[in-house]
C-alpha positions in Angstrom: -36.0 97.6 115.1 -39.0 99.6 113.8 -41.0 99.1 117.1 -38.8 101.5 118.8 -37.3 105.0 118.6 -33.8 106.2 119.9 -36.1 107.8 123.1 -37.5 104.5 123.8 -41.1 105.5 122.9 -43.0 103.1 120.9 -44.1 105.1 117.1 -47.4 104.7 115.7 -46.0 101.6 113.5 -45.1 99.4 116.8 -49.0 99.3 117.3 -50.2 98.8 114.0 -47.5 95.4 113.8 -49.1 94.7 117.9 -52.6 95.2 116.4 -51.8 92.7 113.2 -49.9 90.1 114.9 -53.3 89.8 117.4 -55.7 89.9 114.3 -53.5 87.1 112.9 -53.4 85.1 116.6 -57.5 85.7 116.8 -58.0 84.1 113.2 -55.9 81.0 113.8 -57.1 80.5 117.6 -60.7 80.6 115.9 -59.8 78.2 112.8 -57.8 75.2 115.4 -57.2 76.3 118.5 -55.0 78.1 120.9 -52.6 74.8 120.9 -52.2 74.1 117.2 -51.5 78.4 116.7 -47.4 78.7 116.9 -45.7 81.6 117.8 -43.5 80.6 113.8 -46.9 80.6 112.1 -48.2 84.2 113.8 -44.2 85.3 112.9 -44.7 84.4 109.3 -47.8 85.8 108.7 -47.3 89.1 110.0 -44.1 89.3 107.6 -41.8 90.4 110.7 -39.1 88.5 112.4 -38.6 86.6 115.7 -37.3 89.6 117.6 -40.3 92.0 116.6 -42.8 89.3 117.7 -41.1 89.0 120.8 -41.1 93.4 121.3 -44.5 93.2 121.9 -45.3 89.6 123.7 -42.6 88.3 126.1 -44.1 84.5 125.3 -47.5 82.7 123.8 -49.0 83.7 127.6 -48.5 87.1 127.2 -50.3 87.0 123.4 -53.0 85.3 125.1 -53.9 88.2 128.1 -53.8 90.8 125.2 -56.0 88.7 122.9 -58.7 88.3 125.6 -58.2 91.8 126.3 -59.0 93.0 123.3 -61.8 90.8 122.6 -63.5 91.9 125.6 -62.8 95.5 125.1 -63.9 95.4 121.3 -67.1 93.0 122.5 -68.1 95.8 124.7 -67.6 98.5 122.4 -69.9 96.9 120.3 -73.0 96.0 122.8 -72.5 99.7 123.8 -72.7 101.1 120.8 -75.7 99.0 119.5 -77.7 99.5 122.5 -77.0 102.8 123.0 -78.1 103.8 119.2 -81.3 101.6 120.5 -82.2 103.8 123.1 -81.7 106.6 120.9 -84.2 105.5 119.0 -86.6 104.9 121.7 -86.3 106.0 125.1 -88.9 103.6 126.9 -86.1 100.8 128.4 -88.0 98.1 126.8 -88.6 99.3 123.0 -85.2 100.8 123.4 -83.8 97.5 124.5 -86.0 95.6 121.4 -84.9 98.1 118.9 -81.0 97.3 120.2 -81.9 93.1 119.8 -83.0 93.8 116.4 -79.8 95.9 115.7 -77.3 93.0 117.1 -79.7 90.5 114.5 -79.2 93.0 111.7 -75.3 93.3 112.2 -75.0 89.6 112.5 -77.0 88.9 109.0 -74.8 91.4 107.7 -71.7 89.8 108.0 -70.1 88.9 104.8 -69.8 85.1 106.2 -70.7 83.3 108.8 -69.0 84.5 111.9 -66.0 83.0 112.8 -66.2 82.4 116.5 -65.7 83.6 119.7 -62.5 83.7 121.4 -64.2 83.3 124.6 -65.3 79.9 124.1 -62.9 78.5 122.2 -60.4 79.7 125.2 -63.0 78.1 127.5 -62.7 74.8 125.9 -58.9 74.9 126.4 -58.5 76.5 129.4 -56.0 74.0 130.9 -53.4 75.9 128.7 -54.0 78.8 130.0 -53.1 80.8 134.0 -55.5 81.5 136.4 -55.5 85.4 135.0 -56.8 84.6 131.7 -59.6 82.1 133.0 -60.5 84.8 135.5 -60.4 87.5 132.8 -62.7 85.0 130.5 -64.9 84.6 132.5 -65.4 88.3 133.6 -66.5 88.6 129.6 -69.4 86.6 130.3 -70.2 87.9 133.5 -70.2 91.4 131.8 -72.6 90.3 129.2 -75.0 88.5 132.1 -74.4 92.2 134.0 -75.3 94.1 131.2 -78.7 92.1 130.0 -80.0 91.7 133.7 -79.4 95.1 134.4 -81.5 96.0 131.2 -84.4 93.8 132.4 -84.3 94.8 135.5 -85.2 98.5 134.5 -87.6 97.1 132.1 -89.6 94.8 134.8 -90.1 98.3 136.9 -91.9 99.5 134.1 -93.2 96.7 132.8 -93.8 93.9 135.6 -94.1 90.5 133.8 -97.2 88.4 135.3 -95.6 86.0 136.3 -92.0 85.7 138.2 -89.1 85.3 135.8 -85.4 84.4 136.4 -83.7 87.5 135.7 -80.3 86.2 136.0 -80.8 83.5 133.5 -83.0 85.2 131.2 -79.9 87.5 131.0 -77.5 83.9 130.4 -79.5 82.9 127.9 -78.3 85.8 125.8 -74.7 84.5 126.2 -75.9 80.6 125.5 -77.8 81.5 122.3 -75.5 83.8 121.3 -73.0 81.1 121.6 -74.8 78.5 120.5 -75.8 80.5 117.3 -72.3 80.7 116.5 -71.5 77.3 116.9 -74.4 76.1 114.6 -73.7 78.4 111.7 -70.2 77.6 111.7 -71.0 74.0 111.5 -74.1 74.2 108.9 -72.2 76.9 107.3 -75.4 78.6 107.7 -74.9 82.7 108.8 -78.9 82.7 109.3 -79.0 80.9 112.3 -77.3 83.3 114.6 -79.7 86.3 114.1 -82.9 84.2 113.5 -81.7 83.4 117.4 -81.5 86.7 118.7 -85.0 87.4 116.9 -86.3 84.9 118.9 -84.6 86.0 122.1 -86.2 89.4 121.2 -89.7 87.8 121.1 -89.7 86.3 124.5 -88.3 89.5 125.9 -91.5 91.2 124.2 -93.8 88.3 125.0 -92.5 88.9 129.2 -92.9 92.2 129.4 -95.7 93.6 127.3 -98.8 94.5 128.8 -101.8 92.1 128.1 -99.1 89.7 126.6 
C-alpha cells in the first residue's frame, strides 16, 4: 500500500491521496448531499482502491469529522488572513474591519463561478445522519464566525459608540445569515454577484452604525 512505509510512518503521498479523497467528498456533499455521496463514488474518483480509502477513514463517519474539520480550519484561515491584511492596511478597528469586508466582497466576485456551497449548511440540513460530535463541531463553525464579528464590533463601538443601542450579537449573526443566504441565491440564480453585492451592503450598515455624524 502506498499510504504506508515498512516503519509504519505515513509518506508525503498518504496525505496528498487523504487531502484528494476530502476534495472529492466536499464537491459531491456540495452538488447532492451527504446521503446520495458513496464511499464507491469517492473510491472511484480518486483512482485508488477500497483498502486505500479505508487507510485513511475507518467509515463514511469518520470522512465526515475530517471534512468538517477541514472546512472550519480552511474557513478560518481565510477570515484571518483577509482581516488581518485589512488591518494592515488601516489600523483604526473600524476602517481596518471595512477595508477586510471589502476584501471578503472582492475574493467572492473573483471566483471563477459561483461558489459552490458551504459544507456547513448543507451538513446542517442533514444533520440526522450525522453523531452528536459533528453537530457539535458544526455548530462551533458558526459560533466562531458570530465570535469573531462581535468581538470586531465590540472594539469598534469603544471607539466609535453608535447613537443608538445595537444588538451586537446579531449584528455579528447577520454576517453568517447573509453570507449564507448569498450563497444560496447565487447558486440558485446562477448569479456569483449576489454574494458580494451582500457583504457590500453588510459593510454599509457597519459604516452607517458607527461613523461619527452618521
Amino acid at each position: 500500500m502506498l499510504e504506508q512505509t515498512p516503519n509504519g510512518r505515513a509518506p508525503r503521498k498518504g496525505a496528498e491521496t487523504r487531502e484528494r479523497i476530502l476534495e472529492i467528498a466536499e464537491a459531491a456533499v456540495l452538488a447532492k448531499g451527504f446521503a446520495a455521496t458513496s464511499i464507491e463514488e469517492l473510491i472511484a474518483a480518486a483512482g485508488i482502491t477500497k483498502s486505500g480509502f479505508f487507510y485513511h477513514f475507518k467509515d463514511k463517519g469518520a470522512l465526515a469529522k475530517a471534512m468538517m474539520l477541514r472546512y472550519i480550519a480552511h474557513d478560518t484561515k481565510v477570515l484571518d488572513d483577509i482581516f488581518r491584511r485589512g488591518d494592515e492596511l488601516h489600523d483604526d478597528p473600524l476602517h481596518g474591519f471595512l477595508v477586510g469586508l471589502k476584501l471578503f466582497a472582492e475574493m467572492l466576485g473573483n471566483l471563477p463561478e459561483v461558489h459552490p456551497g458551504c459544507l456547513a449548511a448543507s451538513f446542517c440540513y442533514q444533520d440526522q445522519l450525522f453523531n452528536r460530535e459533528i453537530r457539535e463541531l458544526n455548530a462551533q463553525s458558526v459560533l466562531a464566525w458570530r465570535r469573531r464579528f462581535r468581538e470586531r464590533l465590540e472594539l469598534i463601538a469603544v471607539r466609535y459608540p453608535p447613537r443608538q443601542e445595537v444588538d451586537f450579537e446579531a449584528l455579528a449573526d447577520m454576517a453568517a445569515a447573509l453570507v449564507e443566504g448569498g450563497l444560496i441565491l447565487g447558486r440558485l440564480l446562477q448569479d456569483q454577484s449576489i454574494l458580494p453585492r451582500q457583504v457590500l451592503l453588510y459593510r454599509d450598515l457597519v459604516r452607517a452604525i458607527f461613523s461619527p455624524g452618521a
